[in-house]
Every structure is written in structure tokens, then in C-alpha cells.
ZAVO-517937 format. One record per residue (C-alpha): residue in three letters; x, y, z. Coordinates in Angstrom, 3 decimals. Example, Ala and Ser with C-alpha at 12.3 -4.5 7.8 and 13.67 -1.06 7.14 Angstrom:
// residues 2
 residu       c1       c2       c3
    ALA   12.300   -4.500    7.800
    SER   13.670   -1.060    7.140
***
This chain:
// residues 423
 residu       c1       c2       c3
    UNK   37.470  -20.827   74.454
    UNK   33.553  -21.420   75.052
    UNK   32.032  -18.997   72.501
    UNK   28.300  -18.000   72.529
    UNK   27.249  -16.729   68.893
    UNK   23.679  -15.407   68.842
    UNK   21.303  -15.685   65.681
    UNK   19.741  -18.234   63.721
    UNK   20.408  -17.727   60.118
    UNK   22.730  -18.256   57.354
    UNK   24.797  -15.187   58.580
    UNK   25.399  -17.153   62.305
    UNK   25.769  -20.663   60.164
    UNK   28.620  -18.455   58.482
    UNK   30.174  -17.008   61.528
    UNK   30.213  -20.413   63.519
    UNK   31.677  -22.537   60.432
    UNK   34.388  -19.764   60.311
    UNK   35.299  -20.063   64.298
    UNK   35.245  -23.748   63.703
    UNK   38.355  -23.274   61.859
    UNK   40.274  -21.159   64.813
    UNK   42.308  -23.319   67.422
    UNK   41.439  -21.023   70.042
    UNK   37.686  -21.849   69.789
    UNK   36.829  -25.079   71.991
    UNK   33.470  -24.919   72.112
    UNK   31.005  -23.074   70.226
    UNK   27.224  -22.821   71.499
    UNK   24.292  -20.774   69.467
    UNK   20.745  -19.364   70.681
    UNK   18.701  -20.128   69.204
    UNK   20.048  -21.429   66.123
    UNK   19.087  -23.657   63.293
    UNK   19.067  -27.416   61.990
    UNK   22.444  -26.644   60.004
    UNK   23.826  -24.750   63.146
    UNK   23.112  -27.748   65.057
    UNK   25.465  -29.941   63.163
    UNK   28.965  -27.630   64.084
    UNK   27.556  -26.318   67.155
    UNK   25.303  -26.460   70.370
    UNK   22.162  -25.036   70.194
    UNK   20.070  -23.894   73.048
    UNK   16.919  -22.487   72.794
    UNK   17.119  -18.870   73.728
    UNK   15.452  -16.213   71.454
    UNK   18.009  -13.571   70.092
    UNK   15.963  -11.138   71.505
    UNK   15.636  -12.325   75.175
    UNK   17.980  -10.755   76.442
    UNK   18.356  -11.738   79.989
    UNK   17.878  -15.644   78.905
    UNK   20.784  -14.948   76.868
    UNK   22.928  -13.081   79.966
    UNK   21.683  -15.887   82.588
    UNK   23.375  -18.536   79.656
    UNK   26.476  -16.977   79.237
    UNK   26.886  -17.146   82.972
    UNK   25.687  -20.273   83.957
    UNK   27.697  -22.188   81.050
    UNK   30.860  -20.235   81.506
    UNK   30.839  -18.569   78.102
    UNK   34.210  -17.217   77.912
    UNK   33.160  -14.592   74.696
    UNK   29.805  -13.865   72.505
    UNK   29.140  -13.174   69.529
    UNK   25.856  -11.150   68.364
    UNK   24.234  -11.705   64.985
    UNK   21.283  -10.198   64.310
    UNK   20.504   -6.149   64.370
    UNK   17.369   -6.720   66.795
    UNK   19.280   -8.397   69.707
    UNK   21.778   -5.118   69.340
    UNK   19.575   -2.386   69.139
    UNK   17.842   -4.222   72.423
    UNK   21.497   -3.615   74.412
    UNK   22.223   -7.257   74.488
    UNK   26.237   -5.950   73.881
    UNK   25.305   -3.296   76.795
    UNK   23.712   -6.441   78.956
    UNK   27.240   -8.531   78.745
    UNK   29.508   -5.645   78.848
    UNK   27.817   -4.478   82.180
    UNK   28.154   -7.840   84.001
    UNK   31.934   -7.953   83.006
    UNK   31.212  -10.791   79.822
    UNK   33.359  -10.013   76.770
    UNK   31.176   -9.868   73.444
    UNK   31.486   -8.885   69.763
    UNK   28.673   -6.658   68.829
    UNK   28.460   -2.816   69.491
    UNK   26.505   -0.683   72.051
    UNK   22.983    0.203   71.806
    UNK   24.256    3.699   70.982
    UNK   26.447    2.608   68.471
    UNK   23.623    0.470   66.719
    UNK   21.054    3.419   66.475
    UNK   23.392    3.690   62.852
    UNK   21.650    1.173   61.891
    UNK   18.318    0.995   64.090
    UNK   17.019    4.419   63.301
    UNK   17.874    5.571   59.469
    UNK   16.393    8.981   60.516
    UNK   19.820    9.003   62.730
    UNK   22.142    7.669   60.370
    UNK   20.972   10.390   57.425
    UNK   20.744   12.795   60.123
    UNK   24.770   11.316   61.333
    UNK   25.966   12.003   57.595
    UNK   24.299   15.288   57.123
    UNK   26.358   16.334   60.589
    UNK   29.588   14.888   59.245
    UNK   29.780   15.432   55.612
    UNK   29.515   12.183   54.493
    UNK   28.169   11.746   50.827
    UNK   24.905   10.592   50.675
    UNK   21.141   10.995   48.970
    UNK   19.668   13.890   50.112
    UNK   16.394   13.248   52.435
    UNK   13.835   13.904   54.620
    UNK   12.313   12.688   57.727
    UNK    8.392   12.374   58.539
    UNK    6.421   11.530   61.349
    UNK    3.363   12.329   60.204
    UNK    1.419   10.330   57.215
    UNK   -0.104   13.572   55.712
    UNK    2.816   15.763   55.760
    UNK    5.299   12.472   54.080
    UNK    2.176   12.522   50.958
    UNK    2.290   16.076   50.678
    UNK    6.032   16.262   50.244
    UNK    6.120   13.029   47.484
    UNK    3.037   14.615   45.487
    UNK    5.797   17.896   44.950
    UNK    8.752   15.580   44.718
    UNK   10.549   13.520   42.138
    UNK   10.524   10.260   41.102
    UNK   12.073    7.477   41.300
    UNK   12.355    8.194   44.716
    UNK   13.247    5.824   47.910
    UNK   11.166    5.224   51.046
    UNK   12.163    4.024   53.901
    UNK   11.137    2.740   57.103
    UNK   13.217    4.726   59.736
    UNK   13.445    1.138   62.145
    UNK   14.328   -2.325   61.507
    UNK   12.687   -4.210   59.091
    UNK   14.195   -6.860   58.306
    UNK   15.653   -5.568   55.664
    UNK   12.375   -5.176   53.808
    UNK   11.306   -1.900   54.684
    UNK   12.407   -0.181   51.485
    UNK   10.359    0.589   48.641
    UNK   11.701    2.431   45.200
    UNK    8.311    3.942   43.873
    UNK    8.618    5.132   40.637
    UNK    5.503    7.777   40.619
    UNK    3.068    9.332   42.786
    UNK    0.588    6.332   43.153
    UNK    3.607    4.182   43.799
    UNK    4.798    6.300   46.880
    UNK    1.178    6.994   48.090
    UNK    0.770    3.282   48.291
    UNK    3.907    2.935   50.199
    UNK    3.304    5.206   52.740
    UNK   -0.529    4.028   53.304
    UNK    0.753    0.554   53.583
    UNK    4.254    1.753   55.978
    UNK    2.785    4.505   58.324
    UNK   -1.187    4.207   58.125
    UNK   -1.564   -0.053   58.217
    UNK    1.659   -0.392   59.987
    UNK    3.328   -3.124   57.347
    UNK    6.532   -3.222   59.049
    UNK    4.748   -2.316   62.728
    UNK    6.312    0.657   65.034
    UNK    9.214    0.325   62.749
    UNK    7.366    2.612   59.909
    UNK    6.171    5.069   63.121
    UNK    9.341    7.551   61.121
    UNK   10.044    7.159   57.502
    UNK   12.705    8.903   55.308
    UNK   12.450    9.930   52.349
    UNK   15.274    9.865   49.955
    UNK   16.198   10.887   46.385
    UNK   17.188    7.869   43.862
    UNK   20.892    7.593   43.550
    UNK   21.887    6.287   40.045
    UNK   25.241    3.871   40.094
    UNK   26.613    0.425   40.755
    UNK   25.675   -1.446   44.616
    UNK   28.667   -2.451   46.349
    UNK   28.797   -3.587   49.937
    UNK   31.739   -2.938   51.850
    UNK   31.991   -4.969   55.796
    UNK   34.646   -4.108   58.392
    UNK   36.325   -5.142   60.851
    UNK   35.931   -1.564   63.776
    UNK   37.411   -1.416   67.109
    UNK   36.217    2.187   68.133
    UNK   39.453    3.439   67.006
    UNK   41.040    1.519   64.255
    UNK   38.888    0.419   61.115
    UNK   39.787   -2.850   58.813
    UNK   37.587   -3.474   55.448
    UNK   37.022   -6.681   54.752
    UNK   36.783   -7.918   50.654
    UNK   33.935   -6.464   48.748
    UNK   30.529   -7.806   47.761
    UNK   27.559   -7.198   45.669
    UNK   24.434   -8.174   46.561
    UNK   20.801   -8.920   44.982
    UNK   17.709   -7.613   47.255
    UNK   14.991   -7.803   44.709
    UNK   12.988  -11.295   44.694
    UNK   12.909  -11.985   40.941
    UNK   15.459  -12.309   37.852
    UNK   16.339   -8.766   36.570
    UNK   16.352   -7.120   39.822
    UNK   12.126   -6.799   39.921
    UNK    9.705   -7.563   42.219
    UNK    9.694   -6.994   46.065
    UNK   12.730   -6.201   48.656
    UNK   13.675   -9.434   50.320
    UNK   16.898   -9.634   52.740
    UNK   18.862  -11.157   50.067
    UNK   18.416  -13.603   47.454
    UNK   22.427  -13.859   46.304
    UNK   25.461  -12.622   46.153
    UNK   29.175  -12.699   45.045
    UNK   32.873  -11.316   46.261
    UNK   34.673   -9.109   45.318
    UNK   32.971   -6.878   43.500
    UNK   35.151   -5.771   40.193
    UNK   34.574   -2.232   40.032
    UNK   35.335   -1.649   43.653
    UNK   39.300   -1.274   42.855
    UNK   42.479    0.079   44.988
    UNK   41.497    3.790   44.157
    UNK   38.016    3.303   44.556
    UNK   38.969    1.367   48.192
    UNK   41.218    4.546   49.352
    UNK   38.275    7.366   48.159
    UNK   35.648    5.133   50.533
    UNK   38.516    4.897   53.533
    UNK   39.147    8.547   53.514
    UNK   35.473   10.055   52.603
    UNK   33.175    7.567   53.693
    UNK   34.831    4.684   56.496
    UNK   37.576    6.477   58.979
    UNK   34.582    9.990   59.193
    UNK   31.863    7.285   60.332
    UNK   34.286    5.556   62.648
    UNK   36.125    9.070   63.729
    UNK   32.943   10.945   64.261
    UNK   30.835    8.093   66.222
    UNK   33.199    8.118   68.387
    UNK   33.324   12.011   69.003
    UNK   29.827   11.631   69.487
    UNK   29.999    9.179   72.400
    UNK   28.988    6.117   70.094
    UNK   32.347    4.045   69.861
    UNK   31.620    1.669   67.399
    UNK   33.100   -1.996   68.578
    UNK   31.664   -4.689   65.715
    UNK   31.127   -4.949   62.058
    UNK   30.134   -1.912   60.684
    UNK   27.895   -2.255   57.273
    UNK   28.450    0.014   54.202
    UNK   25.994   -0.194   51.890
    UNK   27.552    1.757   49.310
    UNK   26.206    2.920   45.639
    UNK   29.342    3.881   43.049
    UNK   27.599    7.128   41.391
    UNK   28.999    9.449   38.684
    UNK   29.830   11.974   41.556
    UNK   31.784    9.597   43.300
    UNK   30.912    6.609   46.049
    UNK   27.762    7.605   48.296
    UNK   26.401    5.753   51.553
    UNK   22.744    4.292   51.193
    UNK   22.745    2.459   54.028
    UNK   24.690    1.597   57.228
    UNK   24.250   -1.518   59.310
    UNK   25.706   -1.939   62.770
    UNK   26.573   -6.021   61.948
    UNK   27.286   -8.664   59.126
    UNK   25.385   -8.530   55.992
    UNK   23.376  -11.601   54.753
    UNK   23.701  -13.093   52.231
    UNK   27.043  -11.131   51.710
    UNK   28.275  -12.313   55.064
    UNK   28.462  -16.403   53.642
    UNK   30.618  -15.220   50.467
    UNK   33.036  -12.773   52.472
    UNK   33.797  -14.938   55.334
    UNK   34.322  -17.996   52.871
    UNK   37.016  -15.808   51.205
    UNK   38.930  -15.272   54.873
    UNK   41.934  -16.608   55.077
    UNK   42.757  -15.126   58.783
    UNK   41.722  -16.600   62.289
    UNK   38.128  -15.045   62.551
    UNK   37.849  -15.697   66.548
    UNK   41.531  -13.704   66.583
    UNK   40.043  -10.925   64.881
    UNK   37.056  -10.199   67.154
    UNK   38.837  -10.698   70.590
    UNK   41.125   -7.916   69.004
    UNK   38.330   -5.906   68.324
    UNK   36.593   -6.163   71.813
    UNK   40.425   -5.672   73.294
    UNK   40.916   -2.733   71.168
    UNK   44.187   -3.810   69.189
    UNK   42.976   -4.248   65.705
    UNK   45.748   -3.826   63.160
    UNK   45.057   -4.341   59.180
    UNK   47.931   -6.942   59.019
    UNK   45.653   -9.413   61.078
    UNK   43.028  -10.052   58.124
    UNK   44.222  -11.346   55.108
    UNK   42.260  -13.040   51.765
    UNK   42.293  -15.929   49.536
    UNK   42.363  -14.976   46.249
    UNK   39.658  -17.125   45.047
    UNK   36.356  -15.821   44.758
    UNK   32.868  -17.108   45.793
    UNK   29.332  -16.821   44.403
    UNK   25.986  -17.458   46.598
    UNK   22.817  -18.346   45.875
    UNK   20.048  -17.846   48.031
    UNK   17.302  -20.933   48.038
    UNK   13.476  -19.098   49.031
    UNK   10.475  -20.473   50.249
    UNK    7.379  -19.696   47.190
    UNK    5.884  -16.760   47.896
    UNK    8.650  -14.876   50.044
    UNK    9.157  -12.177   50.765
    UNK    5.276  -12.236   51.900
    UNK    3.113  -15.293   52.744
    UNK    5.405  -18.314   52.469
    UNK    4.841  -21.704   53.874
    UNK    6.967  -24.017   56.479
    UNK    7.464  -27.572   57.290
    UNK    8.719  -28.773   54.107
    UNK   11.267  -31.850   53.830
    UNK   14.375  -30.288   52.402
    UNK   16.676  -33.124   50.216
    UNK   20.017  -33.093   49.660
    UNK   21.352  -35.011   47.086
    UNK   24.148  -37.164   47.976
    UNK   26.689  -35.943   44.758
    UNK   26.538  -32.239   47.414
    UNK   28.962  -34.337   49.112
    UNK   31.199  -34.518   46.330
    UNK   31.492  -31.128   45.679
    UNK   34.237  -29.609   47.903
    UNK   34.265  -26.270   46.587
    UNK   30.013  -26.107   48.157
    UNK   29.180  -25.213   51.443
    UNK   25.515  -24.784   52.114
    UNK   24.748  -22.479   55.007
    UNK   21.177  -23.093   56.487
    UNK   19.064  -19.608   57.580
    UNK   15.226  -21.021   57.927
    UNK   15.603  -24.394   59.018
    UNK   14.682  -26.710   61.546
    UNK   14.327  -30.358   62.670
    UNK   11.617  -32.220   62.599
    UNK   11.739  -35.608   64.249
    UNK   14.903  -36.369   61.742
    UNK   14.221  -34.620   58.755
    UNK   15.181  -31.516   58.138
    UNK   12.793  -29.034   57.220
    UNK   11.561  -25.299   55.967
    UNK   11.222  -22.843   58.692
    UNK   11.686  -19.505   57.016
    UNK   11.530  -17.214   53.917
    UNK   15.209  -17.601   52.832
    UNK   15.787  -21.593   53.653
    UNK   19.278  -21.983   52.304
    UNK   22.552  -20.151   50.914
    UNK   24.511  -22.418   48.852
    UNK   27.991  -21.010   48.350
    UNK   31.028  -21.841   46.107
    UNK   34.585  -20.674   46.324
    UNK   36.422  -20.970   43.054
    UNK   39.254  -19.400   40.628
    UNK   36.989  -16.720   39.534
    UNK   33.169  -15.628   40.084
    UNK   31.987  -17.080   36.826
    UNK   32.808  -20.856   37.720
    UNK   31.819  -20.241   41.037
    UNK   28.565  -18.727   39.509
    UNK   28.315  -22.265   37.864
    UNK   29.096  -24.346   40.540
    UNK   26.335  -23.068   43.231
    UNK   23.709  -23.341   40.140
    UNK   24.781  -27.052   39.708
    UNK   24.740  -27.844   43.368
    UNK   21.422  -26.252   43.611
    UNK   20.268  -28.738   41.410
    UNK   20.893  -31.503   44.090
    UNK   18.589  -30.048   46.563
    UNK   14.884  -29.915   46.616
    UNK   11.689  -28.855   48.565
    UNK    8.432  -27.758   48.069
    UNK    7.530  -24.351   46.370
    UNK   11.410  -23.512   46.654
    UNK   12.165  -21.182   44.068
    UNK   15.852  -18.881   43.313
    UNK   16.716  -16.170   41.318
    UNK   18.904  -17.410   38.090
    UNK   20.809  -14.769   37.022
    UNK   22.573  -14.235   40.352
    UNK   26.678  -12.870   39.601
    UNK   25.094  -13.200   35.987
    UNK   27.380  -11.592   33.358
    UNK   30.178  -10.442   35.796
    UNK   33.409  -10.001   34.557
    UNK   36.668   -8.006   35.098
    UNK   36.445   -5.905   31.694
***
């Protein structure tokens, strides 16, 4: 098959080295893609987000199935685009996306459904969102109701905190018309866990579990980023714990978007928080997770491009997706200064040992040639992953292999899967 996959971070570098593995995939193209991308695949420079470039593509180079990446190119209807001139695609509905496009929704979704999460409010307006956090509590959790890349969250642990917030989200338009709504939440106290799977509208597949680190510095401080690490599985996310999510949390979401009109075809995202009242949704996205997508997918040990066509052909069934019972750290490698002002168009080295190491895979996310070098072209530059017996030699692994690669002003959290263990 000629496969399309749409993106150009570490998440797509993930996805295409996994369909590089399947025998049904002949040819795999990406738009636009990255310098790593570019070494496993053909890139083509389309934007994620231009939608009919990406339509006219698929068409013109007999793309016989696409694959979406990123939440901006769904909540645009690029799955709606393909669908509607007969194209097969992975990647739900416009609709179906708003669970992750408009957190006013997906709170709103829950509330409708019964599905445990913070309790909340919505505001429009800037005045009536300070007047509410000046009664409130604290910590509390404020969040832009569109797409932010993942960075439009902000824990403010007092008044001043969650004045700032909202001056900088809904008055000076930080994250643009995505802070137009924002939602309000109270703090949940517990353990992160993030839960992908595998949805085909009607049946619903978890993949392995994963923990994630969105803060920017050691100790979980400092400012939301997309993701600066992460490892799989998660320990405390057990059998029990797997069945109470499945019944409470995963088949209602599934079950109920469906009654709703919104069949959900894709990865669904559970951002989950373990409390002492039981597992609680904090977030949903309507795709894969990054950096939790490079660990998960390196722990597959099924056909990836067999899994999807049975999710657009609706006949998903658990026994297709099975798991290696290694386990596999990552560790995200940032521009200086990122999540804010960050600079590009710095010479990346690898060191040749990397070879050596056949446990490493590094997936590229802000890359891009330049003449032959490779260089910085985003925030989060590189996720350097390792798949070993258990997370704690994995953990050791990636922080040796980031050791053989260098540019300037690159800088990494060091205490990422720090202290995990099984007891």
C-alpha cells in the first residue's frame, strides 16, 4: 500500500518507523514532515493544515490510505475532506475531534454522561472568569477551551497566579482565538497516567500505559511544554485499575459519542489522573500523544498498518494488538528557552557510538535540513527512546545516548522515569 501520514514531529517519525515494519506498507509518503522523516519516508511539502493541498496529493499520487497526526489538521475536517471524496484515512471526524478541540465540550460531554472528572466552569467573558477565581479555591487549573499546543494550561496556585493567567489567555490573547473560552477547573490530587486506544466507533482497544512529564524543568516546575519525557507502562496502572477505566471511563466515551452522532474512528487520548476517589479524566485528545506516542508504539509488537485499516473498516478486535514485554523510557531533547522564545538553525551532532546502541531509536520532531546538515527547527528537537528489560535501564540507556548528541542551547530534563519502580 501507498500510505500518506500527515504531521511533522516525533509523534509522525513514530507512526512511520512503526508502518515501516508492516509488509503491507509499500510506500510511505509524509506532509510535511521532518529531516528524520525524510530518511524512512517521502516527504512533500504540504502543510498539515492545508487541507485541500493535502486532498489534491492523495489523489494525484494514488495514496491508497492516510494517516492524520496532528489535532489541528483534524479539527480542520481533513478526515471529513478524504472520507467525502471516497479516500480511506485514519483520523476521526471533525465532530468527533471537538473532544479534543473544544475542552468546554469535552467537560460539558462528561458532565452529560457521568464520566468522573474535576468539576468546572466555562467563561467567555474576562471579567466574569476573575470574579469567579477571586471566590474560588486554589490550586486551581485554567484552561484554554481550543488547541494550544498543548500549552494552554496553567495550575495557579493563588489569586495573583490565576489573574495573571487569564490577563495573559483571554485579554492579550497568548494562545490567540484559542483562549476566546476558558474552563476553569478544580485541582485533582493523584498519580498522571495516560491511557491511548485503538477506537473504531464501536469497538474500543487500549493500548499499554504511559506517564508523561509536561513541566519544562527537573521536579515537575516551570512552564507547560508538550512533553519533555516519558516512559511505558506505567506501574500503578494494574489489571483492576485497567477494568475500573474500561467500564467507567473508556466504553461511556466511546458508547455515548456515538449516541451523540460523533462516532469516534482514531486514537482516542485519555489523559487520566489516579485520585483517592478512584481514576478521573483530565483531558481527552482525539489522536496520539507525544512524547507518549514514541514509547507506546516502540513497545508494539502487532502490525500497526493492520490495526488502522481495521479501524477505518470497522472490525477491530482486542486479539489484533499485542505487547512486548520490555519497557521503554524517552527523553525529550529542547531547544534553550522552550517552551517560549527558542532559537533555530542549529547543527545537531550525532555521535557515531548512537549507532552502536541497538536498543536507541531517536525520533526527530523540530528538525530540518539544511544544505546537508541537519539542523534545529523547533522547541522539542529530538525524542531519544530506549526499549529495555525494565524502565530503570532503559531510563539509563536514553541518558547515555543523550550524551552522544549535541547542539546549541539544547537542554533536557534529568530526572525523567526518575525513581520508578514496581514496589
Amino acid at each position: 500500500m501507498r500510505v500518506l501520514v500527515i504531521g511533522s514531529g516525533g509523534r509522525e517519525h513514530a507512526i512511520i518507523w512503526k508502518l515501516n515494519q508492516s509488509k503491507k506498507c509499500k510506500e510511505i509518503f509524509c506532509a510535511p514532515g521532518n529531516a528524520g522523516i525524510s530518511e524512512i519516508a517521502k516527504c512533500v511539502d504540504i502543510k498539515a493544515t492545508d487541507v485541500d493541498g493535502l486532498l489534491a496529493f492523495a489523489k494525484e499520487s494514488d495514496i491508497d490510505f492516510t494517516i492524520i497526526g496532528p489535532e489541528d489538521s483534524l479539527a480542520l475536517g481533513t478526515a471529513d475532506a478524504f472520507l467525502e471524496a471516497g479516500l480511506k484515512v485514519y483520523g476521526p471526524r471533525r465532530n468527533a475531534a471537538i473532544i479534543e478541540s473544544s475542552k468546554a465540550f469535552s467537560k460539558e460531554f462528561m458532565k452529560r454522561h457521568n464520566i468522573p472528572t474535576a468539576s468546572y466552569e466555562t467563561f467567555d467573558e474576562y471579567e466574569d472568569a476573575l470574579k469567579y477565581v477571586k471566590n474560588g479555591k486554589f490550586p486551581c487549573v485554567i484552561k484554554a477551551d481550543g488547541l494550544a499546543l498543548g500549552k494552554g494550561v496553567i495550575i495557579a496556585n493563588n489569586e495573583t497566579e490565576a489573574a495573571n493567567a487569564l490577563s495573559e489567555m483571554m485579554l492579550n490573547k497568548k494562545f490567540g482565538s484559542a483562549a476566546n473560552s476558558v474552563v476553569i477547573e478544580e485541582f485533582l490530587v493523584g498519580t498522571e497516567v495516560t491511557v491511548l486506544a485503538f477506537c473504531d466507533g464501536e469497538t474500543i482497544v487500549p493500548m499499554a500505559s504511559a506517564q508523561d512529564y509536561k513541566k519544562a524543568q527537573d521536579g515537575d516546575l516551570g512552564l507547560n511544554t508538550g512533553g519533555m519525557g516519558s516512559y511505558s507502562p506505567s506501574y500503578l496502572y494494574d489489571e483492576a485499575m485497567a477494568k475500573v477505566c474500561m467500564e467507567t471511563i473508556f466504553m461511556p466515551t466511546i458508547k455515548n459519542l456515538k449516541s451523540e452522532g460523533r462516532k469516534f474512528k482514531g486514537t482516542l487520548y485519555f489523559g487520566l489522573i489516579l485520585t483517592n476517589e478512584g481514576p478521573k479524566v483530565i483531558e481527552y485528545n482525539a489522536r496520539f500523544g507525544d512524547p507518549e506516542t514514541q514509547v507506546v508504539l516502540s513497545r508494539l509488537d502487532s502490525d500497526l498498518l493492520e490495526i488502522m485499516l481495521a479501524v477505518y473498516e470497522e472490525r477491530l478486535e482486542p486479539s489484533m494488538v499485542s505487547w512486548k514485554i520490555q519497557e521503554a523510557a524517552c527523553l525529550v531533547l529542547a531547544s534553550g528557552g522552550y517552551p517560549e522564545n527558542y532559537e533555530k538553525g542549529h547543527a545537531i551532532e550525532f555521535g557515531e557510538n548512537l549507532k552502536n546502541m541497538q536498543n536507541i531509536t531517536v525520533f526527530h520532531a523540530g528538525t530540518e535540513f539544511k544544505g546537508e546538515k541537519i539542523v534545529t527547527n523547533g522547541g522539542r528537537v529530538l525524542g531519544v527512546v530506549a526499549i529495555s528489560e525494565n524502565i530503570e535501564s532503559a531510563r539509563q540507556d536514553v541518558y547515555e545516548a543523550a550524551k552522544l548528541i549535541n547542539f546549541e542551547k539544547m537542554y533536557y530534563r534529568k530526572d525523567i522515569a526518575k525513581g520508578v519502580s514496581r514496589g
